[in-house]
DRENKOL-523186 format. One record per residue (C-alpha): chain; x, y, z; residue number from 1; residue in one letter. Coordinates in steps of 0.02 Angstrom, whole numbers, plus 32768, in hexadecimal, padded with zeros to 4 digits. Example, Ala and Ser with C-alpha at 12.3 -4.5 7.8 and 13.67 -1.06 7.14 Angstrom:
2
+-------+------+------+------+-----+-----+
| chain |    X |    Y |    Z |   n | res |
+-------+------+------+------+-----+-----+
|     A | 8267 | 7F1F | 8186 |   1 |   A |
|     A | 82AC | 7FCB | 8165 |   2 |   S |
+-------+------+------+------+-----+-----+
END
This chain:
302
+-------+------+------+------+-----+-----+
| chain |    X |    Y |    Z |   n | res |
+-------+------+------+------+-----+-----+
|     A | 8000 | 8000 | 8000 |   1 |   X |
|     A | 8090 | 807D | 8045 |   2 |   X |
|     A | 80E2 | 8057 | 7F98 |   3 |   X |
|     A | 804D | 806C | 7F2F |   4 |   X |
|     A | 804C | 8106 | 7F80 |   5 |   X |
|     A | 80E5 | 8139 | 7F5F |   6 |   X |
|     A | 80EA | 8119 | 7EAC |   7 |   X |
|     A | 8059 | 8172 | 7EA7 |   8 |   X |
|     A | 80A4 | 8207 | 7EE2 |   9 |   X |
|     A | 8144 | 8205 | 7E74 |  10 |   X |
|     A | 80F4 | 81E7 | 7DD0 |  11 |   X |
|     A | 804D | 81CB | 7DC6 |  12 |   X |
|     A | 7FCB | 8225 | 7D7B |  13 |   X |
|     A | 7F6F | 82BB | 7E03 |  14 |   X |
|     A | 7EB2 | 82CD | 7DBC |  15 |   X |
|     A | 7EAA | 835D | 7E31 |  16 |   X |
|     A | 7F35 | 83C6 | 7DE2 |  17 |   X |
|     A | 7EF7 | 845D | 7D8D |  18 |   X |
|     A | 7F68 | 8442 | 7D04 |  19 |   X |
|     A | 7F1A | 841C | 7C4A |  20 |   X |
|     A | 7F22 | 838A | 7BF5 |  21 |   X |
|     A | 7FB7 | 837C | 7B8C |  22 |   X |
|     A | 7F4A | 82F6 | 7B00 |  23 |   X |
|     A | 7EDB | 8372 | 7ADB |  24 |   X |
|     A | 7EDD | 83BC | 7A31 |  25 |   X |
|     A | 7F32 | 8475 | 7A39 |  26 |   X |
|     A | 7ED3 | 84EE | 79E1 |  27 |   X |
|     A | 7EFE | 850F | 792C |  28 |   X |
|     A | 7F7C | 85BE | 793D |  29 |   X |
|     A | 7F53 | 865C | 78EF |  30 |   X |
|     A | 7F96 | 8679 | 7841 |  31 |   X |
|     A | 8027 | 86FF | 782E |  32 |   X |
|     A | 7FE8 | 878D | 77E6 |  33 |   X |
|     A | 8046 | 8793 | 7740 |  34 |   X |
|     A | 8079 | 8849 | 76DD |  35 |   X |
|     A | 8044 | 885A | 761F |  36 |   X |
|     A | 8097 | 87EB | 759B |  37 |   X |
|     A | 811D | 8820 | 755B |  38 |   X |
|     A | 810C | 8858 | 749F |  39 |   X |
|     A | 8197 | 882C | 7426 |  40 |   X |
|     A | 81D6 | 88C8 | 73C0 |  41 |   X |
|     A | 81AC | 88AF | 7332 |  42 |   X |
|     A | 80E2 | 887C | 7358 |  43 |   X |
|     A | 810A | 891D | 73B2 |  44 |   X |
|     A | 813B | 898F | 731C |  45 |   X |
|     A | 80B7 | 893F | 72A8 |  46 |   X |
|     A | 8029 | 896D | 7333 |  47 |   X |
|     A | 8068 | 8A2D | 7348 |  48 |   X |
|     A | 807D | 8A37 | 7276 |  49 |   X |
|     A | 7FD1 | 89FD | 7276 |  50 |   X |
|     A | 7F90 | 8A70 | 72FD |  51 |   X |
|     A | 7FF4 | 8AF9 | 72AB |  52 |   X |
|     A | 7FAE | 8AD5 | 7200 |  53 |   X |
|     A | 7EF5 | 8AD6 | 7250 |  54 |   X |
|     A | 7F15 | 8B8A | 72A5 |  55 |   X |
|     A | 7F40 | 8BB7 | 7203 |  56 |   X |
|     A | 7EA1 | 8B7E | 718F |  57 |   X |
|     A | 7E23 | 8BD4 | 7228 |  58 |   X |
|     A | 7EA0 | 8C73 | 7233 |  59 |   X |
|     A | 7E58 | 8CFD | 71A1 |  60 |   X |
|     A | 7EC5 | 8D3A | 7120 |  61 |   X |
|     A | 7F3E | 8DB2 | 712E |  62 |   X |
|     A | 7F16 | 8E41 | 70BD |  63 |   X |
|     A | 7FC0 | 8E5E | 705B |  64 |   X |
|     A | 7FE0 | 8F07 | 7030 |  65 |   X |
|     A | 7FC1 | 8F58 | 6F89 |  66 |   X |
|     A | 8051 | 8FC5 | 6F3B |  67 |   X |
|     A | 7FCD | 905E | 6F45 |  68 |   X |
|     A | 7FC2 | 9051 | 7012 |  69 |   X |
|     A | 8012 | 9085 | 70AA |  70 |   X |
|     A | 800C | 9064 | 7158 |  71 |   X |
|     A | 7F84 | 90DA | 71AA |  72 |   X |
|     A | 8006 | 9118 | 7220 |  73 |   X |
|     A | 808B | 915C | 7195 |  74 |   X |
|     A | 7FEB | 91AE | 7121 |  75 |   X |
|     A | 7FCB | 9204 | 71C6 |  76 |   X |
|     A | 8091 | 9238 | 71D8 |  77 |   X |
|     A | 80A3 | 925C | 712B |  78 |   X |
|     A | 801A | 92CA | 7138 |  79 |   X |
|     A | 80A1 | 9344 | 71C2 |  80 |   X |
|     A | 8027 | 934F | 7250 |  81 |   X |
|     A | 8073 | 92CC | 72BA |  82 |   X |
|     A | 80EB | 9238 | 72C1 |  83 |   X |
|     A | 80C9 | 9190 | 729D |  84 |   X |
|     A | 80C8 | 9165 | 736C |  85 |   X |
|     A | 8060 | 91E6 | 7383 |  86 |   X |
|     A | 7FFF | 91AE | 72FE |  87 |   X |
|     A | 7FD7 | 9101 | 734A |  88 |   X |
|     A | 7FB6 | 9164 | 73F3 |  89 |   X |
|     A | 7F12 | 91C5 | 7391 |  90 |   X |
|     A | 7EF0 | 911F | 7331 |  91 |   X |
|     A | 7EEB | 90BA | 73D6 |  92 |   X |
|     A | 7E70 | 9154 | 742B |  93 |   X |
|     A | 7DEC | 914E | 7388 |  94 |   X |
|     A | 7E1C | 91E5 | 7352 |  95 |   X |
|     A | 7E34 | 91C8 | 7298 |  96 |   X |
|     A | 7D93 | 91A8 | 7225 |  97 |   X |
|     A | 7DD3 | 914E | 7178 |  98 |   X |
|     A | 7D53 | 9177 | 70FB |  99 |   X |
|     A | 7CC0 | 9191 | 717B | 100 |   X |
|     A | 7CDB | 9108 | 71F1 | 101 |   X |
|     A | 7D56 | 9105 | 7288 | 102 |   X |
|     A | 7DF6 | 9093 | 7286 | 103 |   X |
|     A | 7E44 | 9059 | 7328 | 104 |   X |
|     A | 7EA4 | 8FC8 | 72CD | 105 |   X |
|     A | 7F7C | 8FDA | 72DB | 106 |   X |
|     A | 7FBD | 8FA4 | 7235 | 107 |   X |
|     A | 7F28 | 8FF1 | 71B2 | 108 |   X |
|     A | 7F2A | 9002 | 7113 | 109 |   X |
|     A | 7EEE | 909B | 70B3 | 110 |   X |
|     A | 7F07 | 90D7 | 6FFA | 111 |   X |
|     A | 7F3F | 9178 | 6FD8 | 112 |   X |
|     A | 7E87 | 919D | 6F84 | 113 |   X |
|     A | 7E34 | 917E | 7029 | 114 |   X |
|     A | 7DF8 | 9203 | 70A2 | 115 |   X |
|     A | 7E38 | 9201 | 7152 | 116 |   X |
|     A | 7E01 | 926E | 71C3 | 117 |   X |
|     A | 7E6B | 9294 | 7259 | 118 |   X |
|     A | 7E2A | 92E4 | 7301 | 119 |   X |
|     A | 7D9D | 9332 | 7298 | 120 |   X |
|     A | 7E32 | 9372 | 71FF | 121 |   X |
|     A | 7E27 | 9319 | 714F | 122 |   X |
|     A | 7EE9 | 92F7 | 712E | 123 |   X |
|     A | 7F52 | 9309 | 7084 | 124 |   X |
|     A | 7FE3 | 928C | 7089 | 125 |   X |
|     A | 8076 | 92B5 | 7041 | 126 |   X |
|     A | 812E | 9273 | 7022 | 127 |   X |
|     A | 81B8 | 92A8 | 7086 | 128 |   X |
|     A | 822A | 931A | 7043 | 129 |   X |
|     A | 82DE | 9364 | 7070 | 130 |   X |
|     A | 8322 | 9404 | 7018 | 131 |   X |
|     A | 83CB | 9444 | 703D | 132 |   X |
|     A | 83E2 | 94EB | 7012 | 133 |   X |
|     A | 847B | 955C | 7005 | 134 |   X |
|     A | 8421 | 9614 | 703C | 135 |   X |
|     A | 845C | 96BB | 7000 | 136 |   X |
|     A | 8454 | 974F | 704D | 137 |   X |
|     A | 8397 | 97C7 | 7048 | 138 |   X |
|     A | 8335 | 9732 | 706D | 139 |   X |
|     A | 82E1 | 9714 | 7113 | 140 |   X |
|     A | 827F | 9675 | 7153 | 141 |   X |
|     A | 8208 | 96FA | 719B | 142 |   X |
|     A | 8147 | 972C | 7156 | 143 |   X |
|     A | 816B | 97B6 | 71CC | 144 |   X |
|     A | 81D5 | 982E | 7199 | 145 |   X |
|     A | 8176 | 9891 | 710B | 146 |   X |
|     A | 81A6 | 9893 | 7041 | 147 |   X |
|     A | 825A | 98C1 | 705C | 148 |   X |
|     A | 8295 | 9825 | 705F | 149 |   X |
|     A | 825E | 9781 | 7004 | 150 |   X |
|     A | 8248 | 96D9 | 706C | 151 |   X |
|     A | 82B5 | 9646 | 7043 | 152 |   X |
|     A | 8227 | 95DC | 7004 | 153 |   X |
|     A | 8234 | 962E | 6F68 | 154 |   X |
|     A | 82C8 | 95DF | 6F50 | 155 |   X |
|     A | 8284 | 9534 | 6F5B | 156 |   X |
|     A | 81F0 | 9559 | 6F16 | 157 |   X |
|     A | 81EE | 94EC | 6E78 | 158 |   X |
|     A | 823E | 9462 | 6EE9 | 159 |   X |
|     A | 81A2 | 93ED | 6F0C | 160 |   X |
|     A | 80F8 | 9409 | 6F29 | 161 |   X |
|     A | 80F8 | 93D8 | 6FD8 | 162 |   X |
|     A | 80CC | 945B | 705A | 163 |   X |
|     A | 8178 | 945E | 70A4 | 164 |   X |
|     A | 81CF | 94D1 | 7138 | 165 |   X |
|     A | 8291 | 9511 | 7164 | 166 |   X |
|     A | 82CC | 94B1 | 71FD | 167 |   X |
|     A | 830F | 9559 | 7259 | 168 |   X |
|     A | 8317 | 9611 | 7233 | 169 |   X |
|     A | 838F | 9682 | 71C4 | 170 |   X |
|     A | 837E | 972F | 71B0 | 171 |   X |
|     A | 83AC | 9785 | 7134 | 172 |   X |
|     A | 8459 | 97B8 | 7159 | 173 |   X |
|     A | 8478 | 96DB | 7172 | 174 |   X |
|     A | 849E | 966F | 70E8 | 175 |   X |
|     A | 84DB | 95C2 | 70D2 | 176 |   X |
|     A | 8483 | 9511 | 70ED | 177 |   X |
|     A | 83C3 | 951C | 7109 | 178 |   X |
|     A | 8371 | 945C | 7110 | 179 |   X |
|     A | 82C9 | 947D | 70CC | 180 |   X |
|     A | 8249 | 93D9 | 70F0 | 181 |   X |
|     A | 8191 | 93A2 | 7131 | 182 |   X |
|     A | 81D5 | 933B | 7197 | 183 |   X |
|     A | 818A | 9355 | 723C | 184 |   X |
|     A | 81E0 | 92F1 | 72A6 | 185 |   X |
|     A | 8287 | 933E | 724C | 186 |   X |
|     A | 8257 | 93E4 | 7269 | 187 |   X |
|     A | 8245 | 93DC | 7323 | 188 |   X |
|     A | 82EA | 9373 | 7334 | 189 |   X |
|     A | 8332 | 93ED | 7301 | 190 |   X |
|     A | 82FD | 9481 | 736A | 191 |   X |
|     A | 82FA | 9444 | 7402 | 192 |   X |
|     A | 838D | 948B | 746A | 193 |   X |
|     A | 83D6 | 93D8 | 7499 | 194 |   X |
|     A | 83F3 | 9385 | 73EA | 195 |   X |
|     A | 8490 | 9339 | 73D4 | 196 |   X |
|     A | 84D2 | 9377 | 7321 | 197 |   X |
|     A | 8542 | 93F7 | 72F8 | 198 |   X |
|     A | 854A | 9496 | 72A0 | 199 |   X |
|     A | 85CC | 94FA | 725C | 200 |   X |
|     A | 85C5 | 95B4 | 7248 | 201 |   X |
|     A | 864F | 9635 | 71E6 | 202 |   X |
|     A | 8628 | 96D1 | 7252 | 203 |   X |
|     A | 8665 | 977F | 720C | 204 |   X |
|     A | 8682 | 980A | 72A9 | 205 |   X |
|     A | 8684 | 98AF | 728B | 206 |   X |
|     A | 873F | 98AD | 72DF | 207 |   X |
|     A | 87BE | 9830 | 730A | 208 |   X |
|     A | 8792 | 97A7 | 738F | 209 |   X |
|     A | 87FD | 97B9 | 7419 | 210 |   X |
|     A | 884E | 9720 | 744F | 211 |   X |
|     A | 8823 | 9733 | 7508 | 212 |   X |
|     A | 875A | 9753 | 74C7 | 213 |   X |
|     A | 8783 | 96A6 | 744B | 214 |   X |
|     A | 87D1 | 9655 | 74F3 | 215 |   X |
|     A | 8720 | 9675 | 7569 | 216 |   X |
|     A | 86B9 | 9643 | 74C2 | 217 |   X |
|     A | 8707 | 9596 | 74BE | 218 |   X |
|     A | 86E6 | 9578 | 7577 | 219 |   X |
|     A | 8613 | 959B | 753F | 220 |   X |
|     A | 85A9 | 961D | 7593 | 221 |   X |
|     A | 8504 | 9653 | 75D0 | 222 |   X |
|     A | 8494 | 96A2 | 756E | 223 |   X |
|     A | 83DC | 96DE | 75B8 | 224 |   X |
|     A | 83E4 | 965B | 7650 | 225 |   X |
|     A | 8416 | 95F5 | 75D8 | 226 |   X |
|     A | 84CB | 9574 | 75D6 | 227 |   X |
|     A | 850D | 9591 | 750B | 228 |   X |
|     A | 85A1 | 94F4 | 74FB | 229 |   X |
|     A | 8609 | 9522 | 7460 | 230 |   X |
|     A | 8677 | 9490 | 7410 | 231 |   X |
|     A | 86E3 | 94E1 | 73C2 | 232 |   X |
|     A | 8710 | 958F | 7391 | 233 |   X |
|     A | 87A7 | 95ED | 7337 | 234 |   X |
|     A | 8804 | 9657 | 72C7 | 235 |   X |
|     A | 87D1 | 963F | 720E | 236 |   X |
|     A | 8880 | 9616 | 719E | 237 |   X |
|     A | 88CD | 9682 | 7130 | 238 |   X |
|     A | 8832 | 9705 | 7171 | 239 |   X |
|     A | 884D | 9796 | 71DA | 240 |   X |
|     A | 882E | 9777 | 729E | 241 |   X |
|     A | 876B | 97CD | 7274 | 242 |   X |
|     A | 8735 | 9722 | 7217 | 243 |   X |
|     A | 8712 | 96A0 | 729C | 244 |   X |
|     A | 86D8 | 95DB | 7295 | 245 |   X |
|     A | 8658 | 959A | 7316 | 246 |   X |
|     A | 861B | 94F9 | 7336 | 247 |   X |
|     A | 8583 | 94BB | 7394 | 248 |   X |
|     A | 84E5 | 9478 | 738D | 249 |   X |
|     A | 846B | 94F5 | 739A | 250 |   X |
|     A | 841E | 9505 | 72F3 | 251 |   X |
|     A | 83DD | 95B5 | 733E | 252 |   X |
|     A | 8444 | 9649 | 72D8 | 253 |   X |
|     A | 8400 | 96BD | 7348 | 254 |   X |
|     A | 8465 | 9654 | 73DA | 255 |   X |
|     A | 84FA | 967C | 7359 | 256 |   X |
|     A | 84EA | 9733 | 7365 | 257 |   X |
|     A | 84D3 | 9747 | 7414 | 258 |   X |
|     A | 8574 | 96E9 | 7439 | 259 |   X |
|     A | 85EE | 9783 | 73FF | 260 |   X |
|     A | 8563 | 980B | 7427 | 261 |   X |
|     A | 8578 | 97CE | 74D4 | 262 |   X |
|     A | 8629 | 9800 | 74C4 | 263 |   X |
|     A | 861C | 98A8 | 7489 | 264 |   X |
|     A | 8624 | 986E | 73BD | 265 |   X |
|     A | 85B7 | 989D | 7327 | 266 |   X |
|     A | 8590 | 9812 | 72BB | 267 |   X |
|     A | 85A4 | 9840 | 7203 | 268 |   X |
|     A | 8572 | 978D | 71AB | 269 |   X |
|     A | 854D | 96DB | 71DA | 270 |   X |
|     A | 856C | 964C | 7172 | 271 |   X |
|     A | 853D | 95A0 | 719D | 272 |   X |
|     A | 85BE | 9539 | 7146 | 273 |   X |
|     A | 857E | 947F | 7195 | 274 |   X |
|     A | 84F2 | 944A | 71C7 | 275 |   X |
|     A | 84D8 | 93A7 | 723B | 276 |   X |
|     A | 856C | 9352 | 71BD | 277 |   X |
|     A | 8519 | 93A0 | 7119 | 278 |   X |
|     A | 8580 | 9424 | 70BD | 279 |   X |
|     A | 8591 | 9497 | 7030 | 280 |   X |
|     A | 85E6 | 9437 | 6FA2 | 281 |   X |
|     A | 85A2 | 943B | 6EFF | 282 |   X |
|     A | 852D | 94B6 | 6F51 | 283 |   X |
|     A | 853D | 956F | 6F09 | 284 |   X |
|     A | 84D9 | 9602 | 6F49 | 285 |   X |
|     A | 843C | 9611 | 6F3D | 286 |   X |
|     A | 842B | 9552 | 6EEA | 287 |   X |
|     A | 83D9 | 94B8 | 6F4E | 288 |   X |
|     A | 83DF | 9402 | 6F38 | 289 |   X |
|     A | 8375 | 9356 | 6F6A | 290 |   X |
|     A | 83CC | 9306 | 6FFE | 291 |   X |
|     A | 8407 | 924C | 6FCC | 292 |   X |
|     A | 83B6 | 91BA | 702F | 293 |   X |
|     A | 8454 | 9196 | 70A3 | 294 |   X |
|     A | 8454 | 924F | 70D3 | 295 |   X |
|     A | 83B9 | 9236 | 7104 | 296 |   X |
|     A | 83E1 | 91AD | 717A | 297 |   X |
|     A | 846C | 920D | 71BC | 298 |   X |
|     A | 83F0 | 9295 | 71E8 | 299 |   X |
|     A | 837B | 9227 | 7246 | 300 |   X |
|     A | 8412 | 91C6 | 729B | 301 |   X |
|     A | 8472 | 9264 | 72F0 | 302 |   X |
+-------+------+------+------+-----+-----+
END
């Protein structure tokens, strides 16, 4: 009995125990969650072609543009009341009507027979012209100063047809280079006081410079509250010490003058012998001439 006992104790089997069953059936595990199948490349390259292609059929048709068109945006610059990014600005706000009905649409495309109205003003489009001309003396770029003297548009007059405008003022005592264009953007490049490009002036005084006055030039000066910085200034050669060179980037003659009135001089006679890297070869007085494309690009790039 003791021994049953014991062997009962050791090893046998204890119906009480709370432990389960180790012959029942375990229940079936959970199935790892698996990612998506892999594709191979190239079932991968024929599905995007095909989406691609699909995109393509539903998408509508880009309207290509006709050799009598232009871009909404450069009718409305060519037209000199604004630039092109200015342009989009007005487009963007409903402010331009093309033949009756408002566009909003970047990218349009008009025809130079359609009317477009902008902010309530039926433009003209024109080309963009450049003029360089080489002014004489007795012509002004003033409507101001009575029949005496003849404005400088005369001089151009047979030019183009476009309605085009100096960039700057000469009076009638300044000749040289005057850049004659309707380009808008142009135009106010170059009067603003910071542009970059230079200018180069042959001033005639009605006395000799005096070195110490040509010393305190070089150094710049102020002028009406206002801080002048000269490049560049000397003695003409083989000229007496009267003629003087200036260079700087006011395009501003009236700036010119002021510089040796400051200093007790009378100027006799500008002439503006460079202007913004354009000069006066091949240029006589009183002629003008078509600027060539790269001078062009020049212009836009200083």
């Amino acid at each position: 009995m003791n021994n049953k006992e014991g062997n009962n104790k050791r090893g046998g089997s204890r119906p009480n125990s709370s432990r389960p069953n180790s012959n029942k059936p375990k229940p079936p595990m959970a199935k790892r969650a698996q990612g998506p199948k892999k594709v191979k490349p190239e079932v991968k390259a024929a599905q995007e072609a095909a989406a691609e292609k699909f995109r393509k059929q539903n998408q509508p048709a880009k309207r290509q543009k006709a050799s009598d068109e232009i871009r909404l945006n450069k009718y409305i610059s060519n037209s000199g009341v604004c630039s092109r990014r200015d342009a989009d600005i007005y487009i963007q706000s409903g402010n331009v009507k093309v033949n009756g009905t408002v566009v909003t649409e970047m990218g349009y495309l008009v025809k130079l027979n359609d009317v477009v109205n902008f902010d309530g003003v039926t433009l003209t489009p024109e080309k963009k012209e450049y003029i360089l001309l080489n002014k004489p003396k007795n012509f002004t770029t003033a409507f101001d100063e009575g029949q005496e003297y003849r404005n400088v548009l005369e001089l151009v007059r047979g030019a183009t047809n476009a309605k085009i405008a100096a960039v700057g003022r000469m009076d009638k005592n300044t000749t040289g280079l005057l850049l004659f264009t309707n380009d808008t953007d142009m135009i106010r490049k170059f009067t603003l006081p910071n542009q970059k490009s230079s200018k180069i002036y042959q001033v005639s005084l009605d006395k000799n410079l005096k070195f110490e006055d040509l010393e305190k030039i070089s150094k710049g000066l102020v002028l009406d509250g206002h801080r002048v910085f000269v490049e560049e200034v000397s003695y003409i050669d083989n000229e007496p010490k009267s003629e003087v060179g200036l260079k700087l980037r006011t395009a501003n003659v009236k700036v010119v003058r002021s510089i040796f009135e400051s200093f007790e001089y009378n100027v006799l006679r500008i002439d503006r012998v460079s202007f913004a890297g354009l000069t006066k070869k091949n240029l006589p007085r009183g002629n003008w001439r078509f600027l060539t494309d790269q001078e062009i690009i020049n212009l836009k790039n200083t």
